[in-house]
C-alpha positions as CSV (number, residue, x, y, z in Angstrom):
1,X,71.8,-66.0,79.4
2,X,72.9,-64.6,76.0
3,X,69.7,-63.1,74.2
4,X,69.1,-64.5,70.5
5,X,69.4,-62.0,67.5
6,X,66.7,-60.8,65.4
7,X,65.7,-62.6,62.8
8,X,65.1,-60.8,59.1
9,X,61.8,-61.3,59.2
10,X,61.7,-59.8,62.6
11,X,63.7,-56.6,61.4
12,X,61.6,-56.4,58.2
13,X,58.1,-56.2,60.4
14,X,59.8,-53.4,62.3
15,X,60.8,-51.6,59.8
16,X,57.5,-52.0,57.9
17,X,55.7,-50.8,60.8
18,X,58.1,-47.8,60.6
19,X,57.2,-47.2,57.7
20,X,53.9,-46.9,58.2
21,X,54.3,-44.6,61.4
22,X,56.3,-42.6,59.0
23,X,54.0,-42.7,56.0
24,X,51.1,-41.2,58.6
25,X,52.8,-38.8,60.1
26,X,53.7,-37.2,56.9
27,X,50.0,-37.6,55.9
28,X,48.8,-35.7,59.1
29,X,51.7,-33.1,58.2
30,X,50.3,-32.4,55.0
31,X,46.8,-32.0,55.8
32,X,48.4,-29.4,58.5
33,X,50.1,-27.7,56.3
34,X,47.7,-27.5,53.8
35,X,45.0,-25.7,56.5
36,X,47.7,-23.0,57.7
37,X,48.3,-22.2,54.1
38,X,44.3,-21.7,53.5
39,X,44.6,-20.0,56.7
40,X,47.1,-17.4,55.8
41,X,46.1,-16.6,52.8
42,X,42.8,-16.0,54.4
43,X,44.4,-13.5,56.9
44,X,46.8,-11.6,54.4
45,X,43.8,-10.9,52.2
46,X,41.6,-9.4,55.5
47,X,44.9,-7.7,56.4
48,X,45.2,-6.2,53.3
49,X,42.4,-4.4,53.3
50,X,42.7,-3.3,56.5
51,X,46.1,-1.8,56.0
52,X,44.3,0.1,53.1
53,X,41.2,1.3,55.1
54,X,44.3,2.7,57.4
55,X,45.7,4.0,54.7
56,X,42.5,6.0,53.5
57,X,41.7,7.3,56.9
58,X,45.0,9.1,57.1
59,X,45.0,10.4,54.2
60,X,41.4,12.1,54.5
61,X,42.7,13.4,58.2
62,X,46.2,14.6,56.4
63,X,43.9,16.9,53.8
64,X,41.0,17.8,56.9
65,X,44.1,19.1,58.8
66,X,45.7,20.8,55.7
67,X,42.0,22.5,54.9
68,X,41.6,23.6,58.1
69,X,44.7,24.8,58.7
70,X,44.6,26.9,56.2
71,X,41.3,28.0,56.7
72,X,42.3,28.9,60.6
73,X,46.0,30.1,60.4
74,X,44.4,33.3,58.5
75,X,41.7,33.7,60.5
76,X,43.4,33.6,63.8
77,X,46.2,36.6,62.2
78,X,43.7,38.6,61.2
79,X,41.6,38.5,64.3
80,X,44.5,38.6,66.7
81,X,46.4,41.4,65.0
């Protein structure tokens, strides 16, 4: 039995339906999108200033070590002679 063609109205109602899945999907992609962004920029801003809390904290250790080096480097040649 040979099967019958589509009809245009047939193909049009598909492809309308298409459409829609489309038109949703991009909708859902969007709203995605647009919660990772607020997301990231969230995150880069905390990371921020964590990288420059690190930053600080090496840098006071860098001058502690420099200050007591050279507070103990003399010490220990003049007592150990």
């Amino acid at each position: 039995m040979a099967e019958k063609p589509y009809s245009k109205r047939e193909i049009d109602n598909i492809v309308i339906g298409l459409k829609d899945q489309i038109t949703g999907f991009e909708k859902d992609t969007r709203e995605s999108l647009a919660r990772i962004e607020i997301q990231t920029t969230q995150h880069n801003g905390r990371m921020k200033r964590l990288e420059l809390w690190q930053a600080y904290v090496f840098g006071f250790c860098a001058c502690l070590s420099l200050m007591l080096l050279s507070i103990l480097i003399p010490a220990a040649f003049a007592y150990f002679p």
